[in-house]
PDB file as gemmi writes it, atoms N, CA and C in Angstrom:
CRYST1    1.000    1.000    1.000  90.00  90.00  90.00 P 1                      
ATOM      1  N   UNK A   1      -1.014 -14.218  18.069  1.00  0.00           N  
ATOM      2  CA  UNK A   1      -1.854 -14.389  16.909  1.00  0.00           C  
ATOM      3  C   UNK A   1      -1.019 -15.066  15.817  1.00  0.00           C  
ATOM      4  N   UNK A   2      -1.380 -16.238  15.083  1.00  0.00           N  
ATOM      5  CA  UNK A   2      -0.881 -17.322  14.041  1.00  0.00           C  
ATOM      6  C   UNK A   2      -0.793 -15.770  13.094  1.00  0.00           C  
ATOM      7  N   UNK A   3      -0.146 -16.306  11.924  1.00  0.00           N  
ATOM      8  CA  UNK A   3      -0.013 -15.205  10.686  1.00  0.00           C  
ATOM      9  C   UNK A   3      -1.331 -15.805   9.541  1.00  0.00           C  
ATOM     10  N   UNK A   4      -1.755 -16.502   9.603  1.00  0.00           N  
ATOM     11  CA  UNK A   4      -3.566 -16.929   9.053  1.00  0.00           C  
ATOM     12  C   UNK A   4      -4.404 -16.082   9.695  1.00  0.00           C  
ATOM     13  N   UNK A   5      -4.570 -16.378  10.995  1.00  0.00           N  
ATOM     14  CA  UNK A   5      -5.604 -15.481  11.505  1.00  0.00           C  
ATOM     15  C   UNK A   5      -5.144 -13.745  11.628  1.00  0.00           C  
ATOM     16  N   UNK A   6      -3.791 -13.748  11.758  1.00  0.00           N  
ATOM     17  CA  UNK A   6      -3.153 -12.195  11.757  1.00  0.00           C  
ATOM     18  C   UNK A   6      -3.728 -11.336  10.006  1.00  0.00           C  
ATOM     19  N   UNK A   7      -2.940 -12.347   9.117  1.00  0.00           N  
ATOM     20  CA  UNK A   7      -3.592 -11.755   7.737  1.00  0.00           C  
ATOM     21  C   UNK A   7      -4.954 -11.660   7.612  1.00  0.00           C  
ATOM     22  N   UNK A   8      -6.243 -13.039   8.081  1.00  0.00           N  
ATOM     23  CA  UNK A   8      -7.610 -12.537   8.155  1.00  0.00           C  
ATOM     24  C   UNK A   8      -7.890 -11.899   8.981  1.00  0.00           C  
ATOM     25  N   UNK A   9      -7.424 -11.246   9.568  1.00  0.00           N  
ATOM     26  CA  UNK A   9      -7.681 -10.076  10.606  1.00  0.00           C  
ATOM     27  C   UNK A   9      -7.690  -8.640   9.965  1.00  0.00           C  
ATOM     28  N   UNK A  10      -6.493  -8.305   8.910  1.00  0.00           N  
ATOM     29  CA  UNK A  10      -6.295  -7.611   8.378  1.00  0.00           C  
ATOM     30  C   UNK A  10      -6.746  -7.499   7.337  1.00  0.00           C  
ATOM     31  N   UNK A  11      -7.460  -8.511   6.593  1.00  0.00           N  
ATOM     32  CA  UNK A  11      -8.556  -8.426   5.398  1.00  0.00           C  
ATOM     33  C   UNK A  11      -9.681  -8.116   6.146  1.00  0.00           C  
ATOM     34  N   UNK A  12      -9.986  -8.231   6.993  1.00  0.00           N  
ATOM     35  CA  UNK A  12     -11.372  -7.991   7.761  1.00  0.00           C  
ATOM     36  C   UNK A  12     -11.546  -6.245   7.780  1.00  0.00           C  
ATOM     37  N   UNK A  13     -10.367  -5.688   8.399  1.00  0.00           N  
ATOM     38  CA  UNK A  13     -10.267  -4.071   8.287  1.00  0.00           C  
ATOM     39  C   UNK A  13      -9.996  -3.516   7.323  1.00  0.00           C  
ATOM     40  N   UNK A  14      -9.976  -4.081   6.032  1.00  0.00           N  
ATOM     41  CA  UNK A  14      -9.577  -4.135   4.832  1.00  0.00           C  
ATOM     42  C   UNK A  14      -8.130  -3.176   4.171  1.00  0.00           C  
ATOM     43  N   UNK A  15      -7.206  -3.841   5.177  1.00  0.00           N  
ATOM     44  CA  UNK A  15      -5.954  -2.727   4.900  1.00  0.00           C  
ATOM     45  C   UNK A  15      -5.185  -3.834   4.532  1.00  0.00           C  
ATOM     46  N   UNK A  16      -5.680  -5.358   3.940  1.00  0.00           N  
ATOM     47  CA  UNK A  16      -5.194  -6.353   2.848  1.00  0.00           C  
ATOM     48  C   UNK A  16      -6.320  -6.610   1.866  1.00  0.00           C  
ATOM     49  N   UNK A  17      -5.826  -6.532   0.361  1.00  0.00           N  
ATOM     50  CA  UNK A  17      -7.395  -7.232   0.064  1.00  0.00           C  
ATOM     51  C   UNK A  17      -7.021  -8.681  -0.217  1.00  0.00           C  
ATOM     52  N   UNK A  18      -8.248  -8.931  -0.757  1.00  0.00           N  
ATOM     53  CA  UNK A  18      -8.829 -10.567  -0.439  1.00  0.00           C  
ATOM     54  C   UNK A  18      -7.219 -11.243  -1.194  1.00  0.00           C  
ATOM     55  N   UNK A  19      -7.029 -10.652  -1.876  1.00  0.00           N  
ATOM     56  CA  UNK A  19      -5.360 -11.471  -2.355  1.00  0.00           C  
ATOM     57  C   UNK A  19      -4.279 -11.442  -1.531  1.00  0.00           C  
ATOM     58  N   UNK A  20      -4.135 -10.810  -0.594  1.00  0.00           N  
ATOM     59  CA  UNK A  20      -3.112 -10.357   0.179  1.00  0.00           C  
ATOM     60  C   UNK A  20      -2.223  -8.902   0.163  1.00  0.00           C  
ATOM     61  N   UNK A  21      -2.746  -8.109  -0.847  1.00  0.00           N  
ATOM     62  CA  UNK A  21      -1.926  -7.189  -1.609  1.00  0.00           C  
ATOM     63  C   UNK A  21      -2.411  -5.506  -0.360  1.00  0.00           C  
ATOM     64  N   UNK A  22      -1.536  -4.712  -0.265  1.00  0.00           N  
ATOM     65  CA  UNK A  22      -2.124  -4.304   0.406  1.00  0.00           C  
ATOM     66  C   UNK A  22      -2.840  -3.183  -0.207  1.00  0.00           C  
ATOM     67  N   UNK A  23      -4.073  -2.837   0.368  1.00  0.00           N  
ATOM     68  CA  UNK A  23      -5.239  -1.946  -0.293  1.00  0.00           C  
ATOM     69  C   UNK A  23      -4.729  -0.727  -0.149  1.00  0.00           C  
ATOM     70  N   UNK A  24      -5.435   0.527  -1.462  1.00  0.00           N  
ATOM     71  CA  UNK A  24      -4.620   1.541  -2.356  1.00  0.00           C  
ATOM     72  C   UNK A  24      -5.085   2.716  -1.243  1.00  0.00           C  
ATOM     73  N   UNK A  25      -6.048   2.581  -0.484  1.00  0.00           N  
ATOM     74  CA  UNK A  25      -6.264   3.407   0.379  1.00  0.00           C  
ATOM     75  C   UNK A  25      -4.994   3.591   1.800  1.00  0.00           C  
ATOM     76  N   UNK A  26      -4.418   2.775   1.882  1.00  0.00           N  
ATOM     77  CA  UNK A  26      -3.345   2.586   2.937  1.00  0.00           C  
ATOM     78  C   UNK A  26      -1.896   2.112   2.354  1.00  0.00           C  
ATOM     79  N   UNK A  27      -1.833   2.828   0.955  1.00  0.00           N  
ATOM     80  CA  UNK A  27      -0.590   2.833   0.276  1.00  0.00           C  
ATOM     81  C   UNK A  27       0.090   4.398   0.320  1.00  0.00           C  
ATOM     82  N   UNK A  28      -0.113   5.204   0.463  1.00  0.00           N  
ATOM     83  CA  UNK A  28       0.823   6.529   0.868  1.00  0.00           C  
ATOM     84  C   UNK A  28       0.527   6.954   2.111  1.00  0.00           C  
ATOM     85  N   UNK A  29      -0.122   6.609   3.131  1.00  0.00           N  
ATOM     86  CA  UNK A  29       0.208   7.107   4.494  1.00  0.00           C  
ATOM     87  C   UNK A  29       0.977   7.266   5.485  1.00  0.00           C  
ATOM     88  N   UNK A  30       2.037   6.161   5.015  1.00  0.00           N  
ATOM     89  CA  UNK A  30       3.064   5.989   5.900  1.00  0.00           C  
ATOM     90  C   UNK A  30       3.517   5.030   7.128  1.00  0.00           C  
ATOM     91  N   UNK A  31       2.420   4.215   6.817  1.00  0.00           N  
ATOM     92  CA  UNK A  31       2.348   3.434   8.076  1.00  0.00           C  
ATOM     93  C   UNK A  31       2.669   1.591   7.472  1.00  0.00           C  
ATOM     94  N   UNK A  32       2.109   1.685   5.819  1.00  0.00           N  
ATOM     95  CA  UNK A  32       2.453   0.278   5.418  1.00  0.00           C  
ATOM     96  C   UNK A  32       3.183   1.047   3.721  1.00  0.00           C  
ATOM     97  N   UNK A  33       4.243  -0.571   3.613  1.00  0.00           N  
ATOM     98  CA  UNK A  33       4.513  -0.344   2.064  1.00  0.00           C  
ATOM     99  C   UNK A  33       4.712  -1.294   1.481  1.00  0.00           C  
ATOM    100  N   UNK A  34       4.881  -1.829   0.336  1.00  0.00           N  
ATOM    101  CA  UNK A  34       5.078  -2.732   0.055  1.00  0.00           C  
ATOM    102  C   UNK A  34       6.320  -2.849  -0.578  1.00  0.00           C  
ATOM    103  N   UNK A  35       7.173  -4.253  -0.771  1.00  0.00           N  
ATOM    104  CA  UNK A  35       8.159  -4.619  -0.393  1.00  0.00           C  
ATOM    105  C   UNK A  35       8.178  -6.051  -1.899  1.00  0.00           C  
ATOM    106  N   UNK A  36       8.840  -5.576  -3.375  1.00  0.00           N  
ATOM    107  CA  UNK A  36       8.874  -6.066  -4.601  1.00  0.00           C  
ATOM    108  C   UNK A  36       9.998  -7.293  -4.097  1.00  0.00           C  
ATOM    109  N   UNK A  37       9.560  -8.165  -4.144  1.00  0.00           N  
ATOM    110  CA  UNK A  37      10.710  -9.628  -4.567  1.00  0.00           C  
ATOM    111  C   UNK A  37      10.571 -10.475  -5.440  1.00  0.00           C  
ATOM    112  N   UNK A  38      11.511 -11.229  -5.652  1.00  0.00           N  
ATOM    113  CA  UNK A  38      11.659 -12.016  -7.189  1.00  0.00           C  
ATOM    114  C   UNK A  38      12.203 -13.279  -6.566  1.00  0.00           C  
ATOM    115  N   UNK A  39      11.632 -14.374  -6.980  1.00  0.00           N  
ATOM    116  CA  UNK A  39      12.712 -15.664  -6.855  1.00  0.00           C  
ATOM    117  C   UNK A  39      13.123 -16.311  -7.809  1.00  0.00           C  
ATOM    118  N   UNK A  40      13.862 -17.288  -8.290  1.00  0.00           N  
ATOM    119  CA  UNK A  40      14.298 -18.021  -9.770  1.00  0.00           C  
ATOM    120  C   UNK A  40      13.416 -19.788  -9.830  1.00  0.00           C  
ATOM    121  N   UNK A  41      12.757 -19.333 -10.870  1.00  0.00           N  
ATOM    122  CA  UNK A  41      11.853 -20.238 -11.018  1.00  0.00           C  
ATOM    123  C   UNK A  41      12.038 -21.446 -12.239  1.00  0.00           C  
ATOM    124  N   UNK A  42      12.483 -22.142 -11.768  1.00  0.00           N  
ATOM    125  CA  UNK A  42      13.620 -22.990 -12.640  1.00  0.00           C  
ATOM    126  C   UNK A  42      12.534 -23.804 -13.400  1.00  0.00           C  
ATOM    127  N   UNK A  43      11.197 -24.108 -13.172  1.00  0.00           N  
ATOM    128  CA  UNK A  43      10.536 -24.582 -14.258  1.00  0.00           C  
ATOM    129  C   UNK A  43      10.308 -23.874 -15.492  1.00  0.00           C  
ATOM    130  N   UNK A  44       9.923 -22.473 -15.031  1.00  0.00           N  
ATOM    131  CA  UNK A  44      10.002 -21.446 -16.461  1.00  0.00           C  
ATOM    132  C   UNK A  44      11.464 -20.573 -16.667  1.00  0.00           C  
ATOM    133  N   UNK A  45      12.300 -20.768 -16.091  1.00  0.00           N  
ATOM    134  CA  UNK A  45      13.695 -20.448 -16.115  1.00  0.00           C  
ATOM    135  C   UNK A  45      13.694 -18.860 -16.396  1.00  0.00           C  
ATOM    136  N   UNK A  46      12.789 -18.612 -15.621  1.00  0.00           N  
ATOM    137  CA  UNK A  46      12.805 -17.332 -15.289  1.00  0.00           C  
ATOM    138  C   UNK A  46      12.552 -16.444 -13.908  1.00  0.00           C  
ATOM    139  N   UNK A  47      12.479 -15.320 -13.500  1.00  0.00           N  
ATOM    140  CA  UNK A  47      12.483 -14.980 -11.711  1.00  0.00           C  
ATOM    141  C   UNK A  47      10.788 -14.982 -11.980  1.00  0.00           C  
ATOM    142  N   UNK A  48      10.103 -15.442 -10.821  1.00  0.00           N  
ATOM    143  CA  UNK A  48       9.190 -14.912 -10.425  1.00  0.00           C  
ATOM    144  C   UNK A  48       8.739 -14.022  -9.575  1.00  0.00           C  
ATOM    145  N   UNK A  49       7.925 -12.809  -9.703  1.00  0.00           N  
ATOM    146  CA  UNK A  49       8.218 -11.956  -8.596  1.00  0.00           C  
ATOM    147  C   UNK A  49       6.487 -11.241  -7.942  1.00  0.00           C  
ATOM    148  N   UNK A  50       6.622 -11.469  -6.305  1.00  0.00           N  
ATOM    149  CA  UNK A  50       5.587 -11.394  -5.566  1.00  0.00           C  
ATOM    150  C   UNK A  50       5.842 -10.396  -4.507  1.00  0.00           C  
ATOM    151  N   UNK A  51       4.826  -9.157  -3.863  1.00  0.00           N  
ATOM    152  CA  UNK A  51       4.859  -8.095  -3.001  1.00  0.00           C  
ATOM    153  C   UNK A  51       5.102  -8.795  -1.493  1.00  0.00           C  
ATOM    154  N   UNK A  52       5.382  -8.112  -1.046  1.00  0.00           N  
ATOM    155  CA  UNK A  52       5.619  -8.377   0.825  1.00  0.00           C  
ATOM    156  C   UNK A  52       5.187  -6.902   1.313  1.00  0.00           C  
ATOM    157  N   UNK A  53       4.274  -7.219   2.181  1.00  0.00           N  
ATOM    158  CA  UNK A  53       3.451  -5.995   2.820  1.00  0.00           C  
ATOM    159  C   UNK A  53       4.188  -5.770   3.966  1.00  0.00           C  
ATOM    160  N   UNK A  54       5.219  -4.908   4.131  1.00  0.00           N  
ATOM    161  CA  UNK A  54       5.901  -4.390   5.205  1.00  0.00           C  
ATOM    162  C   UNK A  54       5.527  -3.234   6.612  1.00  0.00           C  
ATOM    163  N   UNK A  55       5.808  -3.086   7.664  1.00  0.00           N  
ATOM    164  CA  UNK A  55       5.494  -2.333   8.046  1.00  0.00           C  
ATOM    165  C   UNK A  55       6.376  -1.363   8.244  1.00  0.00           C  
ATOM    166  N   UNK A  56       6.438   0.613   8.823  1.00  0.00           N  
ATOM    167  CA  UNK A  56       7.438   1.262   9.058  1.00  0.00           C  
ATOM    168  C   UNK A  56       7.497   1.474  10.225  1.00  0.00           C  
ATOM    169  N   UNK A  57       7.923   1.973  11.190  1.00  0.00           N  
ATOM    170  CA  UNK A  57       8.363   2.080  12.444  1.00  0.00           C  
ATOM    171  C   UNK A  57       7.138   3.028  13.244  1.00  0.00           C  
ATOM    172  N   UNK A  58       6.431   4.085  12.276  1.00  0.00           N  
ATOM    173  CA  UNK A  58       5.006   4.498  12.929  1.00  0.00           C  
ATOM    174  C   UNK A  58       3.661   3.690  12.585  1.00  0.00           C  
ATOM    175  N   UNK A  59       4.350   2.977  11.585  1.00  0.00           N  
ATOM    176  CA  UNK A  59       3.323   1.772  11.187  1.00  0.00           C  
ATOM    177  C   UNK A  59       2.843   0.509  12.590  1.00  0.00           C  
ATOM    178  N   UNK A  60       4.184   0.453  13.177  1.00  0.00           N  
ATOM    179  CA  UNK A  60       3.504  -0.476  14.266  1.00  0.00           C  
ATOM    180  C   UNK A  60       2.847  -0.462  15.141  1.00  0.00           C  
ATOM    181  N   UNK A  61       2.675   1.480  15.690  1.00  0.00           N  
ATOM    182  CA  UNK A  61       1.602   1.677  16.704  1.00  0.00           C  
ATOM    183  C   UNK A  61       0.433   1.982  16.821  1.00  0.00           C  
ATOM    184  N   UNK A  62       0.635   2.185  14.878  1.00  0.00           N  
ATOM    185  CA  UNK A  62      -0.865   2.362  14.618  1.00  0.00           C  
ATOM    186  C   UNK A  62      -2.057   1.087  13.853  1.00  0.00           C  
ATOM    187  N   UNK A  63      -1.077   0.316  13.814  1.00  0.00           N  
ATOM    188  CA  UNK A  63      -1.598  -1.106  13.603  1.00  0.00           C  
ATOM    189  C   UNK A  63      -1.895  -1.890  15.061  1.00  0.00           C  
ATOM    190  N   UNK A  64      -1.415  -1.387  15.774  1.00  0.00           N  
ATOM    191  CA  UNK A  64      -1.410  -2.115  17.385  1.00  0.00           C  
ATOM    192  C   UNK A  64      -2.614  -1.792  17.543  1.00  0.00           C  
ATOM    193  N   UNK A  65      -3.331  -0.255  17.093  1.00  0.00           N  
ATOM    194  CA  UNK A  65      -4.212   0.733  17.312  1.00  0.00           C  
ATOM    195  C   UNK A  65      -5.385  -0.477  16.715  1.00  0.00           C  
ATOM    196  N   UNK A  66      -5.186  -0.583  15.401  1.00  0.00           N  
ATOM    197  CA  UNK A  66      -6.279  -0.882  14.489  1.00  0.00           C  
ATOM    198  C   UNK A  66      -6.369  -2.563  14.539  1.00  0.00           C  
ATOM    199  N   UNK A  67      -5.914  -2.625  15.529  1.00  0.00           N  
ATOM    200  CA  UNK A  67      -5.815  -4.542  15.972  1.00  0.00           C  
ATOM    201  C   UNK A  67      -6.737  -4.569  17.584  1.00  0.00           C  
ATOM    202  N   UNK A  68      -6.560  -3.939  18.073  1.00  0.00           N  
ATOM    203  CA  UNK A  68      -6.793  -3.046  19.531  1.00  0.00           C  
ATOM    204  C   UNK A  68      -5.725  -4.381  20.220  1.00  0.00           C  
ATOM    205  N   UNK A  69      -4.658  -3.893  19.944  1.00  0.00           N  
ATOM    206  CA  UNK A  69      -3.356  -4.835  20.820  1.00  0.00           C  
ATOM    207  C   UNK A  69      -2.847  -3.075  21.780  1.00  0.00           C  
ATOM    208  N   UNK A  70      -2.501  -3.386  23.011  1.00  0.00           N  
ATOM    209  CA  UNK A  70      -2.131  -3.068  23.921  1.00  0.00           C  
ATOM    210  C   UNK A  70      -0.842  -3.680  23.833  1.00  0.00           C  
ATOM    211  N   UNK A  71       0.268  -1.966  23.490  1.00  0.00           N  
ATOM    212  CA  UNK A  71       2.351  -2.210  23.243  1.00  0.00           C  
ATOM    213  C   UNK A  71       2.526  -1.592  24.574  1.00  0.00           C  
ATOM    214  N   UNK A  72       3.310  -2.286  25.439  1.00  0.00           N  
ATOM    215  CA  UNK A  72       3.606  -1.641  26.998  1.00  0.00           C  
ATOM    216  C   UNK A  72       5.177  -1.503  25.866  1.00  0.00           C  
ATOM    217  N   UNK A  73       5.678  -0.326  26.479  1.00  0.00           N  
ATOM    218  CA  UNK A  73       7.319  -0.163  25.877  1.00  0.00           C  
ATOM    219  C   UNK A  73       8.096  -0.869  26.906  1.00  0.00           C  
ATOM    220  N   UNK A  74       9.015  -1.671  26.443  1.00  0.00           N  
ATOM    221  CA  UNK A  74      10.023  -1.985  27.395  1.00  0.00           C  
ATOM    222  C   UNK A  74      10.925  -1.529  27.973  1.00  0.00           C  
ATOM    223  N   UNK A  75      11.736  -1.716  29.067  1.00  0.00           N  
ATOM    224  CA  UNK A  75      11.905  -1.285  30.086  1.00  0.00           C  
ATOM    225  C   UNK A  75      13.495  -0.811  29.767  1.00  0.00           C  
ATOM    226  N   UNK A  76      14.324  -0.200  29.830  1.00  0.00           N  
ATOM    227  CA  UNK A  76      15.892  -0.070  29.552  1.00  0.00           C  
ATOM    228  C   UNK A  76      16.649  -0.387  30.554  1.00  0.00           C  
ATOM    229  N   UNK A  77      17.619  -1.627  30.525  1.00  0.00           N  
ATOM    230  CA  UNK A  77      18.588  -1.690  31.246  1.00  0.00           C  
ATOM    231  C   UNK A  77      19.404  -0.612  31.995  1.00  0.00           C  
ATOM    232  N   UNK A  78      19.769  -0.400  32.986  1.00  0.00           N  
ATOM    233  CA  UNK A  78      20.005   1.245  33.804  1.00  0.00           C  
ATOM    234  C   UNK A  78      21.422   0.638  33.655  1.00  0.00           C  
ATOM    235  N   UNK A  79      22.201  -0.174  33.219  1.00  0.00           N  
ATOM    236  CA  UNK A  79      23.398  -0.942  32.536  1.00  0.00           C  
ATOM    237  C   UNK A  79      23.811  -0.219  31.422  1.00  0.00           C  
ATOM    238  N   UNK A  80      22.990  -0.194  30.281  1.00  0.00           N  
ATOM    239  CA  UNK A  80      23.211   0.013  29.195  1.00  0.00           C  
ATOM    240  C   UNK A  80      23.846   1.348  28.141  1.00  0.00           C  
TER     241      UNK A  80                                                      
END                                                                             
């Protein structure tokens, strides 16, 4: 899945809203958070700063869930 159709996928279940930000209902559960950055914006010579919707490590199986993606776990080297 492209990250266009991945993000309208996720506005569709509405756990992005229409801005990208992620919605207040799926902000303390534990599964998404968001993620404050700043860059230096040399026309106004100042940082500008925009969210990144992250996921946490129980966040990915339950988004697999709410995508209906099928995670086979991979396999461990008997090496390793």
């Amino acid at each position: 899945m492209k990250p266009r159709a991945f993000r309208s996928r996720l506005r569709e279940l509405g756990i992005l809203t229409q801005n990208g930000e992620l919605a207040s209902k799926h902000r303390d559960q534990g599964y998404l958070y968001v993620d404050t950055r700043s860059r230096w914006n040399a026309n106004i010579n100042t940082f500008s700063y925009y969210a990144v919707v992250m996921v946490k490590e129980p966040g990915a199986s339950w988004l697999s869930k709410q995508l209906g993606i099928t995670v086979t776990p991979a396999k461990k080297d008997a090496t390793a």
